[in-house]
C-alpha positions in Angstrom: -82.9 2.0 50.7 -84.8 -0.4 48.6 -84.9 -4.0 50.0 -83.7 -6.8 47.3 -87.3 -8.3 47.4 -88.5 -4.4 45.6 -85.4 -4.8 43.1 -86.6 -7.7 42.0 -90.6 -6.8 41.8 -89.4 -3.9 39.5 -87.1 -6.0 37.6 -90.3 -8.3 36.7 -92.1 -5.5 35.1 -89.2 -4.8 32.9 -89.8 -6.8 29.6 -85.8 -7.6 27.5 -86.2 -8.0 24.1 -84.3 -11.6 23.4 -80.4 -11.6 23.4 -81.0 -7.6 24.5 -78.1 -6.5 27.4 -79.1 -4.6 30.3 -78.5 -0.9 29.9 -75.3 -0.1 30.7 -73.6 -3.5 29.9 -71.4 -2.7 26.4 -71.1 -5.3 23.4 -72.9 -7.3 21.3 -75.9 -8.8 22.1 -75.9 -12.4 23.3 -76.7 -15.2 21.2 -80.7 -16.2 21.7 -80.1 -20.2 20.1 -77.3 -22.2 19.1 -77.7 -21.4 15.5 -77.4 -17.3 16.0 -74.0 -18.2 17.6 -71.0 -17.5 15.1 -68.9 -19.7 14.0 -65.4 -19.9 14.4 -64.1 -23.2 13.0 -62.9 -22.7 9.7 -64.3 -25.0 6.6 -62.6 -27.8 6.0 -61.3 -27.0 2.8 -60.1 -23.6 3.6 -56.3 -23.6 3.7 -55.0 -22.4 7.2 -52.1 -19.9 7.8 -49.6 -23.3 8.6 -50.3 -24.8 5.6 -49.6 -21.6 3.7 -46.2 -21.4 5.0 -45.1 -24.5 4.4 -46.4 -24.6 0.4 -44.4 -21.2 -0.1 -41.6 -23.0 1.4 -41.6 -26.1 -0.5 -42.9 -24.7 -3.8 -41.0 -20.9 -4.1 -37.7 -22.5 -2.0 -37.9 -25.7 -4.9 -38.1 -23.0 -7.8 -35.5 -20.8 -6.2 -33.0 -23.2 -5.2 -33.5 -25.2 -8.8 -33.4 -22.4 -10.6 -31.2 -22.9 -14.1 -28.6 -20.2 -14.7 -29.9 -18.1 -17.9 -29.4 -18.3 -21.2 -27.8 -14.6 -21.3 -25.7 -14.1 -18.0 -25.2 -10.5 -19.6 -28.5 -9.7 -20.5 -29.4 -6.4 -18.8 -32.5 -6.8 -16.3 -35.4 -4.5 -17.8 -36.9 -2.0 -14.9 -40.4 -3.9 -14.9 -38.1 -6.9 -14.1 -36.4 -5.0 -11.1 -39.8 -4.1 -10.0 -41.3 -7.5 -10.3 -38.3 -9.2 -8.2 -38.2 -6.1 -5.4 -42.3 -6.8 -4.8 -41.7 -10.4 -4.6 -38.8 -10.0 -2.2 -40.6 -6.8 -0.3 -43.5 -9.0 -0.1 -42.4 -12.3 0.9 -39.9 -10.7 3.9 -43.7 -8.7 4.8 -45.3 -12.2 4.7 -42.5 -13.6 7.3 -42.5 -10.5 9.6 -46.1 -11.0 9.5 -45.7 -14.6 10.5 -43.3 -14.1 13.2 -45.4 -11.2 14.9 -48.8 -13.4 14.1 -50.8 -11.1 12.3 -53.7 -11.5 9.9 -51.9 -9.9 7.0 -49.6 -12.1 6.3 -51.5 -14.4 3.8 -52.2 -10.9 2.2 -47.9 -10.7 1.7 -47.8 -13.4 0.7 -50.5 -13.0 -2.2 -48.4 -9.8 -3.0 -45.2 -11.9 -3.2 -46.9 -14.6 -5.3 -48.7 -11.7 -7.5 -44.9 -10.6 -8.1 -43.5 -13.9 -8.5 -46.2 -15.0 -11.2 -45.5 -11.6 -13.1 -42.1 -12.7 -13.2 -42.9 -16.4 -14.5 -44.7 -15.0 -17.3 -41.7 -12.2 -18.3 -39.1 -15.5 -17.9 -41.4 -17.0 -20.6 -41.8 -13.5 -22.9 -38.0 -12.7 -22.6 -36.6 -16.7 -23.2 -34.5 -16.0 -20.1 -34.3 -19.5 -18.8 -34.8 -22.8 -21.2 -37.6 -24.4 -21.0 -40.2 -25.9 -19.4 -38.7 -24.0 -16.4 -40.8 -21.1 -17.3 -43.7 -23.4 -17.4 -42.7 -24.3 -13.9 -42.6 -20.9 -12.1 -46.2 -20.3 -13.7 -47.5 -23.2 -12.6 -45.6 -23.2 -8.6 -46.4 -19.4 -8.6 -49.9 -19.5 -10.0 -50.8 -22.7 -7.1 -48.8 -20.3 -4.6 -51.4 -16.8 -5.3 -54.6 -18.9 -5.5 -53.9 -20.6 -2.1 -52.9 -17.3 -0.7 -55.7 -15.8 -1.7 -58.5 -18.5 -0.5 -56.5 -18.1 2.8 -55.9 -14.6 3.2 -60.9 -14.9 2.1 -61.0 -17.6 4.8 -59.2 -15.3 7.5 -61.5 -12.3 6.3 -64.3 -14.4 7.3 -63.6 -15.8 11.0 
């Protein structure tokens, strides 16, 4: 049995590469200075998850609960039209279960759901639907609602 005074003596001949682990020890190597270390703070001018959620619900909730009737109440809905609203409805109940349950790919939902709602804006516009400027409206809301999805769902890709 080897004394702790001959552990030591053999551990001085070992040379470990800087930020190397001992054998045996699993994980990344350890920072070697202060600017190796990654960073975790987000940039200031990256949205965060809490500012998402509250832009979908004061811009898509404003557009939705605004919302004039249309011009044709009788008009028959065309299938891309059906499709468009089930993704932004599939995609906005993703982005709150994502919410609830805290994961990372919510702001990617929610980018779906503005995606969707956008697509919609623009058909509103194409089809006359709704009077104007409420077209121009949903096209703006939506369009501000998929950009800042998108920079948060980048800024969560990167931390």
């Amino acid at each position: 049995m080897s004394t702790t005074l001959e552990r030591l003596r053999g551990l001085e001949d070992v040379e470990v590469a800087p930020g190397a682990r001992p054998q045996g020890q699993e994980g990344p190597p350890a920072p070697t200075r202060e600017l190796d270390r990654p960073s975790t703070a987000r940039s200031p001018r990256a949205p965060s998850i809490n500012s998402l959620s509250l832009a979908w619900l004061l811009i898509a909730g404003s557009l939705i609960m605004f919302e004039p009737a249309p011009r044709d109440p009788n008009a028959p809905i065309p299938l891309w039209g059906a499709l468009l609203a089930t993704a932004f409805l599939g995609g906005l109940a993703a982005a709150m279960a994502g919410l609830f349950v805290r994961r990372s790919w919510a702001p990617g939902a929610f980018l779906v759901a503005g995606v969707a709602g956008l697509g919609m804006a623009v058909g509103c516009l194409g089809t006359a639907h709704h009077s104007m400027p409420y077209p121009l409206l949903e096209i703006v809301g939506f369009g501000a609602l998929t950009v800042l999805s998108w920079r948060t769902m980048v800024a969560g890709a990167r931390t």
